[in-house]
C-alpha positions as a printed NumPy array, in Angstrom:
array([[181.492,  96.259, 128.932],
       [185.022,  96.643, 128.777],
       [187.202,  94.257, 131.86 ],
       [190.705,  96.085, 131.514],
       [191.024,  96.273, 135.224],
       [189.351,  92.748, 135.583],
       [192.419,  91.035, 133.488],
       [195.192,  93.279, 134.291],
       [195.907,  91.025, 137.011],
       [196.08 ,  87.699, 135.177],
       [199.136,  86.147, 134.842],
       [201.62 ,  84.433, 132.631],
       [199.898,  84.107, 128.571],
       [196.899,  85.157, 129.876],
       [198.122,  88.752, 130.635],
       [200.562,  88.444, 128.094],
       [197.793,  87.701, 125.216],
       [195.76 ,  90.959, 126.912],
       [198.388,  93.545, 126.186],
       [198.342,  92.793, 122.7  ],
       [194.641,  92.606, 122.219],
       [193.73 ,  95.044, 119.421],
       [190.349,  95.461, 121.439],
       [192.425,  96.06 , 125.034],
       [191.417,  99.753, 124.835],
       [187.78 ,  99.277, 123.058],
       [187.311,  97.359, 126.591],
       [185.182,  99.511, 129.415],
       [185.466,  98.395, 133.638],
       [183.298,  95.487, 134.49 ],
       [181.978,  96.571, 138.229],
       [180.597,  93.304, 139.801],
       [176.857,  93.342, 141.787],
       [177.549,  92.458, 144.647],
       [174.395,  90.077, 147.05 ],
       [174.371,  89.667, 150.692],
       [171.146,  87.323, 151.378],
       [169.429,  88.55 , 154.333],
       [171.713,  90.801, 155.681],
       [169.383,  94.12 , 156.318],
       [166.594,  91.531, 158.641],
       [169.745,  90.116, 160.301],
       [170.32 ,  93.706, 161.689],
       [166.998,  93.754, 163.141],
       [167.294,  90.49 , 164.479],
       [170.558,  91.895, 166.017],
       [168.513,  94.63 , 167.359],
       [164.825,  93.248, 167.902],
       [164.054,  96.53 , 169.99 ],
       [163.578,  98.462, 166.383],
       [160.701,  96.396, 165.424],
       [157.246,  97.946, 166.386],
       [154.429,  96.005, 168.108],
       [152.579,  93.428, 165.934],
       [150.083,  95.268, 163.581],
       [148.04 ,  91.708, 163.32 ],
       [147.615,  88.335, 164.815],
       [147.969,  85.277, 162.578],
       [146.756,  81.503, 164.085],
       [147.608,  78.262, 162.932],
       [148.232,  75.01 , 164.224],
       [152.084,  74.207, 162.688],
       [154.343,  77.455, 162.041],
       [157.241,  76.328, 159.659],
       [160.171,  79.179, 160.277],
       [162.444,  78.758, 157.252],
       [161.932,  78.11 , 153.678],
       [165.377,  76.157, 152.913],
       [165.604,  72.419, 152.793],
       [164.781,  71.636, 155.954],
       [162.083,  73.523, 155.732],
       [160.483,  73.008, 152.912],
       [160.738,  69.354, 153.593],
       [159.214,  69.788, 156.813],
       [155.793,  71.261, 154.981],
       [156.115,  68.553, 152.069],
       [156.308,  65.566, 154.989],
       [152.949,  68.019, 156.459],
       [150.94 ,  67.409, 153.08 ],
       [152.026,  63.743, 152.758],
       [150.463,  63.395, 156.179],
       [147.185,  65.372, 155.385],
       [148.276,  68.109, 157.585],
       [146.882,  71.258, 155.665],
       [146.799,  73.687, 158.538],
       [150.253,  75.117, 158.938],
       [152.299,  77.916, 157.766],
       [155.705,  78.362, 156.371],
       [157.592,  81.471, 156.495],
       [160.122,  82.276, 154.054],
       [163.131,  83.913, 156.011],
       [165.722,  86.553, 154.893],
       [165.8  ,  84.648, 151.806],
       [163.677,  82.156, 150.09 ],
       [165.473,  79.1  , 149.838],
       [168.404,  79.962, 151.678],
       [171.255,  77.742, 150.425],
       [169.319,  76.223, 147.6  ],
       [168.331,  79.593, 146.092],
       [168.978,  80.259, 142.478],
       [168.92 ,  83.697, 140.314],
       [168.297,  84.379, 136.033],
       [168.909,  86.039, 133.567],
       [165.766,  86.099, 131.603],
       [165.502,  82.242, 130.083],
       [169.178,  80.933, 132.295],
       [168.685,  79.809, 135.316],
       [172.054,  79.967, 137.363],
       [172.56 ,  79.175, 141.069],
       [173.128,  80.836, 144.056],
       [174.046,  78.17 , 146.508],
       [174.142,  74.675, 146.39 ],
       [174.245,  72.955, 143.029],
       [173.791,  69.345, 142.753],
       [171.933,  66.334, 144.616],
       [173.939,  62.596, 144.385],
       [171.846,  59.689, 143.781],
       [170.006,  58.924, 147.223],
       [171.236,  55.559, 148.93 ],
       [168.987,  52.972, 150.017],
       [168.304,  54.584, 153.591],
       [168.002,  57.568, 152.401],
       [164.05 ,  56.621, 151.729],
       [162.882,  60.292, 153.181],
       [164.767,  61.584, 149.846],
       [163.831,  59.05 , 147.053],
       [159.872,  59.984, 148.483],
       [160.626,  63.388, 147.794],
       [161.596,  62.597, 144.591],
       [159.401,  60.216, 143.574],
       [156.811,  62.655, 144.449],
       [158.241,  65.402, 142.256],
       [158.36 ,  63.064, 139.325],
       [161.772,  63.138, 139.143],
       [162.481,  59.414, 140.215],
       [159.91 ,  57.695, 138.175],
       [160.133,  53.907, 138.488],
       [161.028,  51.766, 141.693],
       [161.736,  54.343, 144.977],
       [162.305,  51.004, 147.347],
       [164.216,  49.134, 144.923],
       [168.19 ,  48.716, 144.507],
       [168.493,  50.706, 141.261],
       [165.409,  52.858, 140.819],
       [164.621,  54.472, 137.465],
       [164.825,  58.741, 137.248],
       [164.604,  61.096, 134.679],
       [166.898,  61.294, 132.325],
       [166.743,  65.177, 131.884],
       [168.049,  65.438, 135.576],
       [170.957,  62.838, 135.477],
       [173.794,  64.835, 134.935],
       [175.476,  63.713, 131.586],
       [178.84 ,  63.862, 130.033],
       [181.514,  65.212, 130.267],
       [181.281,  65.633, 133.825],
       [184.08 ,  66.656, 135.727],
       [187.751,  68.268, 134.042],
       [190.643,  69.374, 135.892],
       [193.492,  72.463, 134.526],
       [197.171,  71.322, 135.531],
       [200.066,  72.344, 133.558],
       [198.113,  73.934, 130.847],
       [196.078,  70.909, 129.752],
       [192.609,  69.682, 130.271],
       [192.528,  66.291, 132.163],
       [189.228,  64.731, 132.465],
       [188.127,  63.773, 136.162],
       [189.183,  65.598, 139.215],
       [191.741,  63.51 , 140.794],
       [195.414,  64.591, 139.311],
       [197.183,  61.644, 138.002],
       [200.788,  60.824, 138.427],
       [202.41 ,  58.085, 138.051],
       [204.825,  58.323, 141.046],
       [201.386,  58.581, 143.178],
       [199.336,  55.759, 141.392],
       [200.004,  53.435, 144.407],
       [198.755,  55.697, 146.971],
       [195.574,  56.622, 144.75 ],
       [194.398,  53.282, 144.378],
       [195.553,  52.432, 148.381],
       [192.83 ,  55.024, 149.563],
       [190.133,  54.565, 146.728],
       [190.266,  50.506, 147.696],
       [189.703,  51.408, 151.113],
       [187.06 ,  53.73 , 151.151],
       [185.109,  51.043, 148.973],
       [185.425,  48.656, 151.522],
       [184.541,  51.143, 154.634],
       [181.089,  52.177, 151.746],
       [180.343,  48.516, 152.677],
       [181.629,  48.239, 156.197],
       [179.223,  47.96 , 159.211],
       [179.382,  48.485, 162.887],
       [178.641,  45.869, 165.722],
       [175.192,  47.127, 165.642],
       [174.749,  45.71 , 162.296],
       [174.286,  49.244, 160.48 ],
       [176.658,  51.066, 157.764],
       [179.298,  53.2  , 158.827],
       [179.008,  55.71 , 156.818],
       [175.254,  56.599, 155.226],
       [173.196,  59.264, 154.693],
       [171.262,  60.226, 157.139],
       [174.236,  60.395, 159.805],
       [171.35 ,  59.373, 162.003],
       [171.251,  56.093, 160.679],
       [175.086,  55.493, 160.62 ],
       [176.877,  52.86 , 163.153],
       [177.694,  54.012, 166.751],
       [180.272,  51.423, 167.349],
       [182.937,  53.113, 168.842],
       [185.451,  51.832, 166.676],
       [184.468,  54.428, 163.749],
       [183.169,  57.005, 166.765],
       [187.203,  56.928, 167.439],
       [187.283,  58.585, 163.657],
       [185.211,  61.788, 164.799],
       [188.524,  62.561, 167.737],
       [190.578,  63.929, 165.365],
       [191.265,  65.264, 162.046],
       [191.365,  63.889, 158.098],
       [194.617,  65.492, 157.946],
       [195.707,  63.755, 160.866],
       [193.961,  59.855, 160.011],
       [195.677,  60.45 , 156.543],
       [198.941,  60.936, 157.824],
       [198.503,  57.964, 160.28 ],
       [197.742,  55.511, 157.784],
       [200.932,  56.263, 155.718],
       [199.125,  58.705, 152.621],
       [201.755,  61.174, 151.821],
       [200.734,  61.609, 148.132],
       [200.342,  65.767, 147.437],
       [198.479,  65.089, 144.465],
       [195.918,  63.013, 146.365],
       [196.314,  64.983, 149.647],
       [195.395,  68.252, 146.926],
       [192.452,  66.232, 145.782],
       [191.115,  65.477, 149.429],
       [191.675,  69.359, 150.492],
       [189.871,  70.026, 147.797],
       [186.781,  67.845, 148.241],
       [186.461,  69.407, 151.998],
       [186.734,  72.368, 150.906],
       [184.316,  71.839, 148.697],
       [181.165,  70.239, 150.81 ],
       [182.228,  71.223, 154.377],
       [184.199,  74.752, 153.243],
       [187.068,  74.182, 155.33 ],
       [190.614,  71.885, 154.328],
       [191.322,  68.551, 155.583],
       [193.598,  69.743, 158.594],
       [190.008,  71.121, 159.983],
       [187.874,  68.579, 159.276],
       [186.857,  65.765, 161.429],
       [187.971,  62.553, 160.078],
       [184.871,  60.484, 160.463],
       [183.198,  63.333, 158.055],
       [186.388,  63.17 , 155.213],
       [185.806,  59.575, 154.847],
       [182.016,  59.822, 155.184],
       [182.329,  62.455, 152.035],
       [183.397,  59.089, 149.873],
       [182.385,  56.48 , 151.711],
       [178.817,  57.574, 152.992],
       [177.1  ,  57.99 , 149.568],
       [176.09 ,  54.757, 147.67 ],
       [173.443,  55.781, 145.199],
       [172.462,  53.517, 142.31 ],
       [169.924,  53.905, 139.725],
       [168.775,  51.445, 136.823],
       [169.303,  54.029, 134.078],
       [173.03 ,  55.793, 135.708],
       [176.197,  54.951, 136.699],
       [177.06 ,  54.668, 140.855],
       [176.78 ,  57.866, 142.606],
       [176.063,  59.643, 139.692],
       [174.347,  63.115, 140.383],
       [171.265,  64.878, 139.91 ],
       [171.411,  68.274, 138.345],
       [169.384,  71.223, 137.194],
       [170.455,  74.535, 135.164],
       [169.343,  76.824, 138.9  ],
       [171.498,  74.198, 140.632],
       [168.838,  72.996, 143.837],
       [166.402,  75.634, 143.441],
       [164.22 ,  74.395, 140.439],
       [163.756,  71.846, 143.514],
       [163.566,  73.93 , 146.587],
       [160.674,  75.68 , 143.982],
       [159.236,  72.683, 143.118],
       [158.677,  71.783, 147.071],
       [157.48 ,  74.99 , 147.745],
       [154.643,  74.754, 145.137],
       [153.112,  72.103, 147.535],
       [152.798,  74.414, 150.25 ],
       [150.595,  77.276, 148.173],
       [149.013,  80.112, 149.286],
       [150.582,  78.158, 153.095],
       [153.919,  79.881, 152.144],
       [154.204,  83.74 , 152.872],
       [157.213,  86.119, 153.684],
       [157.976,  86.663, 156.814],
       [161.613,  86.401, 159.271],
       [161.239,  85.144, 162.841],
       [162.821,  87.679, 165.402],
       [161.741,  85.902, 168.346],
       [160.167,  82.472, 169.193],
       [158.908,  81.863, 172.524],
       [156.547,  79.144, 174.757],
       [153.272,  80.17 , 175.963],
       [151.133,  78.397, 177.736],
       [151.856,  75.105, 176.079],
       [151.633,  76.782, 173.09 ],
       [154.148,  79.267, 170.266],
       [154.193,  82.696, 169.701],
       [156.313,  84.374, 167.357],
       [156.981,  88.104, 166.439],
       [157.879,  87.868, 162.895],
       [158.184,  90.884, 160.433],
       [158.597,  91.81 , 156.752],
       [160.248,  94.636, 155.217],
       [158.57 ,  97.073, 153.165],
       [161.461,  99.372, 151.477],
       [163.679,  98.803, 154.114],
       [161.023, 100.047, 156.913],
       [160.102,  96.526, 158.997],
       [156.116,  95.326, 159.278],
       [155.408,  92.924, 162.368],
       [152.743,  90.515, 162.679],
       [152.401,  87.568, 165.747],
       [151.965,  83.848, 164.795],
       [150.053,  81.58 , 167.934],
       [150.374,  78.155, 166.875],
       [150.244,  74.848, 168.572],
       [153.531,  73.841, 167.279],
       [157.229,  75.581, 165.811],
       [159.653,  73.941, 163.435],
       [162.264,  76.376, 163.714],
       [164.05 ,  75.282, 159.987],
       [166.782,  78.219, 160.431],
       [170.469,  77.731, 160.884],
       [171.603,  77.135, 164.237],
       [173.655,  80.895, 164.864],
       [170.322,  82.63 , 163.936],
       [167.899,  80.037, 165.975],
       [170.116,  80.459, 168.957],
       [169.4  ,  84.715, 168.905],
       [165.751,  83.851, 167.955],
       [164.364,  81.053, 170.444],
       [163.909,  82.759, 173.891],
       [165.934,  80.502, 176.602],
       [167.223,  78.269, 173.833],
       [169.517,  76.806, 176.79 ],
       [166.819,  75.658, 178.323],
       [166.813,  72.715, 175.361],
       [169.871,  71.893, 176.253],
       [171.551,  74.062, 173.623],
       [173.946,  76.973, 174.871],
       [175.793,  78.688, 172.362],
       [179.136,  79.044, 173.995],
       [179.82 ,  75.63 , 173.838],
       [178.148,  73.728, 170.865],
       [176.97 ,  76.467, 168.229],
       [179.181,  74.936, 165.416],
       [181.937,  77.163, 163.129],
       [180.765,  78.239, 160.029],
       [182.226,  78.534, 156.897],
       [181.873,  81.556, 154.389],
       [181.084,  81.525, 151.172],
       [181.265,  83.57 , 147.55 ],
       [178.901,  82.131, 144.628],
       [179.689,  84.247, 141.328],
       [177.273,  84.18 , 138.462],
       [179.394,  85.328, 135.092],
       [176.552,  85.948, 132.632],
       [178.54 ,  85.03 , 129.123],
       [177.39 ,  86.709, 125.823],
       [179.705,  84.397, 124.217],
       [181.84 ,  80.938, 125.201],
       [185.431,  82.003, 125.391],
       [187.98 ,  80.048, 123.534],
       [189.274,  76.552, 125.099],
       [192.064,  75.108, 124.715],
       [192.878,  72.835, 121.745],
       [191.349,  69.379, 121.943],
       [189.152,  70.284, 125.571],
       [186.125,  70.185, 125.662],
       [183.774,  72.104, 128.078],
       [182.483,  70.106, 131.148],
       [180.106,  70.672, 133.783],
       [182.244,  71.354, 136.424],
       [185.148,  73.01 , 135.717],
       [188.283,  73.033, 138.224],
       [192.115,  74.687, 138.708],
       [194.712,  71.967, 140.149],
       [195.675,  74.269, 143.096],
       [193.219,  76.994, 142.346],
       [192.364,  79.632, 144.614],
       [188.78 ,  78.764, 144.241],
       [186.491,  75.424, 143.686],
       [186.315,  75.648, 139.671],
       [182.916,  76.389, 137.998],
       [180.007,  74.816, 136.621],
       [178.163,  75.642, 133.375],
       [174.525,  76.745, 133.66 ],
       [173.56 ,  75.542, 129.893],
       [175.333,  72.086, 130.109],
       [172.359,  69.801, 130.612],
       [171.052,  71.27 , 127.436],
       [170.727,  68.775, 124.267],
       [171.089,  70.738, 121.225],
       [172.932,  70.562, 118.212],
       [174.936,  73.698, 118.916],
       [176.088,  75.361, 121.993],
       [173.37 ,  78.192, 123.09 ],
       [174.615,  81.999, 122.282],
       [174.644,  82.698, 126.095],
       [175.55 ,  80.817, 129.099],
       [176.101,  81.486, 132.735],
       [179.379,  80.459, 134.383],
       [179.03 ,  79.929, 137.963],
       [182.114,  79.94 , 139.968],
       [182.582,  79.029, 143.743],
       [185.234,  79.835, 146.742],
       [185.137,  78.774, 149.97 ],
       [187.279,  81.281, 151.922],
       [189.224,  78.404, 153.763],
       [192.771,  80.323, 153.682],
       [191.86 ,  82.19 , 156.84 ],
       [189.284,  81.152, 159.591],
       [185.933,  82.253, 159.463],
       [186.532,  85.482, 161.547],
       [189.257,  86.701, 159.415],
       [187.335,  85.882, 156.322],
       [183.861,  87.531, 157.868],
       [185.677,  90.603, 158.221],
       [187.281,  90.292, 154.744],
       [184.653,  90.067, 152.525],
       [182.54 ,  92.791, 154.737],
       [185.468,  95.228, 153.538],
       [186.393,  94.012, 150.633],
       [186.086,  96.19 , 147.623],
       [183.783,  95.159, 144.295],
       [187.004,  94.741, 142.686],
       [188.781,  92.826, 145.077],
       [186.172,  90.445, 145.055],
       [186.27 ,  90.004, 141.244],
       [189.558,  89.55 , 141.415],
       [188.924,  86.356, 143.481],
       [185.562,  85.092, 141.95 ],
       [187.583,  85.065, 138.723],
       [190.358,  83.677, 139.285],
       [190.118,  80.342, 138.299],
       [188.422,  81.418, 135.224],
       [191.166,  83.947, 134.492],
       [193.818,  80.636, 134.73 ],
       [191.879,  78.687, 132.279],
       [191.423,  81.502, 129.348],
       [193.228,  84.186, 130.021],
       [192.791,  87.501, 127.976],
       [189.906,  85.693, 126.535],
       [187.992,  85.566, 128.858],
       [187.135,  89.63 , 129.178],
       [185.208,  89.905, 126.198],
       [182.453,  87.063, 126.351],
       [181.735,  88.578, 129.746],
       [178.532,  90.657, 130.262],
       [177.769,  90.569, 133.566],
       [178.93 ,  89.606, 137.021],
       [176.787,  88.887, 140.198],
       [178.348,  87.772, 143.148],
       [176.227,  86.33 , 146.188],
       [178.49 ,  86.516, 149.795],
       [177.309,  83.976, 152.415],
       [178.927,  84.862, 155.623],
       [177.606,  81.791, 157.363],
       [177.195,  79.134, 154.672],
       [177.819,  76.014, 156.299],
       [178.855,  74.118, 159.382],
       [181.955,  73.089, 159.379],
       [181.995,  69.136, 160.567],
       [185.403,  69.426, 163.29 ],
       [186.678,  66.754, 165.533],
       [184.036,  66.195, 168.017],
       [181.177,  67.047, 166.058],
       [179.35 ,  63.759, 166.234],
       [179.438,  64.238, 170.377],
       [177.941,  67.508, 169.824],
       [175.894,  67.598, 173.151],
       [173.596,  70.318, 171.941],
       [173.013,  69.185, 168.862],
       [171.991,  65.682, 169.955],
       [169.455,  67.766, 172.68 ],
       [168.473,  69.864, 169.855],
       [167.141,  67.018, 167.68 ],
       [165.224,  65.2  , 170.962],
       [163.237,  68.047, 171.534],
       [159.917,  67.037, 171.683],
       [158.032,  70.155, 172.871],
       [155.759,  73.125, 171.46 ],
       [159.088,  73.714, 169.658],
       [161.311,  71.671, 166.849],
       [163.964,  72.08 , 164.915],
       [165.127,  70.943, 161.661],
       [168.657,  72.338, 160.137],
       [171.197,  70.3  , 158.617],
       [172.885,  72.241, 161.29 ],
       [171.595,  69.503, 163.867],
       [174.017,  66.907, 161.879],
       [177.1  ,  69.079, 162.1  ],
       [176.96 ,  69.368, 158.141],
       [175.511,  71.039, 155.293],
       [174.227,  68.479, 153.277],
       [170.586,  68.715, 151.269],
       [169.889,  64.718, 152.562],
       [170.405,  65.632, 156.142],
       [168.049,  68.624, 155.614],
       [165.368,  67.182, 155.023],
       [165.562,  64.571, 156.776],
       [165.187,  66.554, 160.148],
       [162.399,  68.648, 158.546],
       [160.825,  65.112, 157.877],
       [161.394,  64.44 , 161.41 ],
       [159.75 ,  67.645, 163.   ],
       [156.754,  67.572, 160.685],
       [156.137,  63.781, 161.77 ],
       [156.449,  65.012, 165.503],
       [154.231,  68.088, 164.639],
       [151.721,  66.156, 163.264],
       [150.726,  64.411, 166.707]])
């Protein structure tokens, strides 16, 4: 397929190198596919009086309303408890943020990517994994054992600045050396710092972090801010810190709460007998060869179906949930004893009936969200690197418009690189707020999008680039993630949300402020042990 429009725009050698490609005109216009999970049963939620009356009545004790993390955790924690009679609905899309796409034998994701080594209090996840025979030795212990095939390997991480390769992410400079090691040294000690209540500051689950008010002080205001207070000036490091917001929370450091910028390195602490520290876990779908894996446990339990409305009865749950059948929508009614609404927070609030009456309103603590493009590049062929740089798994632009991009095929051993590979590159749409960048991407041209989900790519290989590329599919979350902003820990809401004790739960990593796979499940470990009573 030829990409002349796709390259036109590249600059510098890149577009320089295009013009006087002998195969520039051999070349035919790469039009992207374009994905917008969930989108047509979010206009019916919008507009629940299209949906006709249930056509059947489905009873069971647990309903689980949402097949990502939380979720699916949620009817994993059900099993482990011999709980067999519930039901878990998929959603507008299996998965949700942990859903993954192929193209016949690659697996590529769609979301999130990548799970770091579980610290010692995160016990709910080491279970899990245990469980799925992916940590195999020692779940309780310091350093437990895992699979190899999972532990991401080398080389890891590279970084593009000034037309060379650098291996790592953090830019180094001499003239900001200092200031690098300054903040590195102090967000080891503040991994290992505890609160007057004797817990960790910073772990995974937030739940189970220190409330001393000291580090409570942290959530009043922003990274940007705390780093400017404590004298860090660097722009190389201040780039690299941007970046890493950006990156898990979708928005920069100057809207980010700084209790969750120093939670991003200080809060994680995973060992493991047979890995580095906080090395990561890894798979070619990014999370959903996992989210897949958990769903197998819940069988013929798991069906389609999206909640439109969820309401108390008598002690009890109904919900009108339907299913679209070539774009017309089915309804059926689910009576159970118990909810787990496992659904992000600006759905859940349009879905539960009286949701304020939880002490939840909207207005006040429905969290931002941050939107999202993940762009599958289906390669035919590797395009050429650089001299001396060698491919890594992630990939990322010093000062790129997007958040690099990782390489489908890497955890493959072989003794030569595979003929085809997927490229999967990621933007968080952090230039603008989420309004402005809603609106963007729902008029945004096929083309205009490219342009964007390539760009980073187009930096590191120019006019080489075009003709290894087969086939673009680019996946637009609108609401991706919660952004963590000052305040978010004294979230009012949130903290009523995850008391509830009723006919109806919820577990979302919403209900931390965060989107973060460890704080996921760990609420849909929570409802399914308060379901189970």
């Amino acid at each position: 397929m030829d990409r002349r429009s796709f390259l036109l725009s590249a600059a510098g050698a890149g577009a320089a190198g295009l013009a006087t490609s002998a195969g520039f005109y051999r070349w035919q216009e790469l039009t992207p596919a374009v994905h917008y999970p969930g989108r047509l049963e979010g206009h019916f939620l919008r507009d629940r009086n299209a949906l006709p009356a249930p056509g059947k009545v489905l009873d069971t004790d647990v309903v689980i309303l949402g097949s990502g993390i939380g979720g699916l955790s949620a009817a994993w924690q059900l099993g482990r408890l011999g709980h067999e009679d519930y039901l878990l609905l998929d959603g507008p899309e299996a998965f949700g943020n942990a859903a993954g796409s192929r193209y016949g034998e690659l697996a590529c994701p769609t979301g999130a990517h990548y799970l770091p080594l579980p610290g010692p209090e995160s016990t709910h996840v080491r279970a899990m994994l245990a469980d799925l025979g992916i940590l195999l030795r020692d779940p309780d212990g310091d350093k437990p054992y895992y699979d190899e095939r999972f532990i991401l390997h080398g080389p890891e991480e590279r970084l593009l600045r000034d037309g060379i390769w650098h291996e790592g992410l953090v830019p180094q400079n001499a003239d900001d050396a200092a200031q690098h090691k300054l903040f590195f040294d102090e967000m080891a000690r503040l991994r290992h710092a505890r609160g007057k209540d004797g817990r960790r500051a910073f772990v995974f689950p937030l739940a189970l972090s220190s409330n001393d008010p000291a580090y409570a002080l942290l959530d009043r205001i922003s990274f940007a801010q705390w780093l400017g207070d404590q004298g860090y000036r660097s722009a190389t490091l201040r780039w690299y810190l941007d970046y890493c917001c950006r990156d898990d929370y979708g928005a920069g450091l100057d809207r980010v709460s700084a209790w969750a910028g120093i939670h991003y390195f200080a809060g994680r602490w995973g060992q493991a007998a047979n890995a580095g520290d906080n090395a990561l876990l890894t798979w070619p779908g990014g999370l959903s060869p996992l989210a897949e894996a958990l769903a197998g446990r819940a069988g013929q339990r798991r069906r389609k179906g999206t909640a439109a409305s969820v309401r108390e009865v008598d002690g009890k749950v109904e919900a009108l949930c339907f299913t679209l059948q070539e774009g017309r929508p089915q309804t059926f009614l689910v009576r159970a004893r118990r909810a787990i609404v496992a659904m992000p927070l600006f759905v859940a609030s349009r879905v539960v009936e009286g949701i304020e009456r939880y002490g939840f309103d909207p207005r006040r603590h429905l969290p931002e969200y941050a939107p999202w493009m993940v762009s599958n590049f289906l390669m035919r062929d590797f395009p050429r690197e650089l001299p001396e740089a060698q491919l890594a798994w992630d990939n990322v632009v010093y000062q790129g418009r997007g958040l690099g991009y990782v390489v489908s095929t890497h955890q493959d051993i072989r003794s030569r690189p595979p003929e085809k590979t997927v490229f999967t590159a990621y933007t968080a749409l952090s230039q603008h707020t989420p309004a402005q960048a809603r609106r963007w991407m729902q008029g945004a041209s096929g083309a205009e999008l490219l342009e964007l989900a390539g760009s980073d790519l187009k930096e590191a290989y120019g006019w080489t680039l075009a003709p290894c590329v087969e086939r673009v599919d680019i996946t637009l979350r609108a609401h991706a993630m919660a952004v963590p902003q000052p305040g978010f820990r004294g979230n009012a809401g949130l903290a009523a949300l995850r008391e509830s004790q009723g006919p109806i739960l919820f577990a979302h990593a919403d209900l931390s402020g965060l989107s973060v796979f460890e704080e996921a499940a760990w609420w849909g470990c929570r409802a399914a042990q308060r379901a189970a009573v």
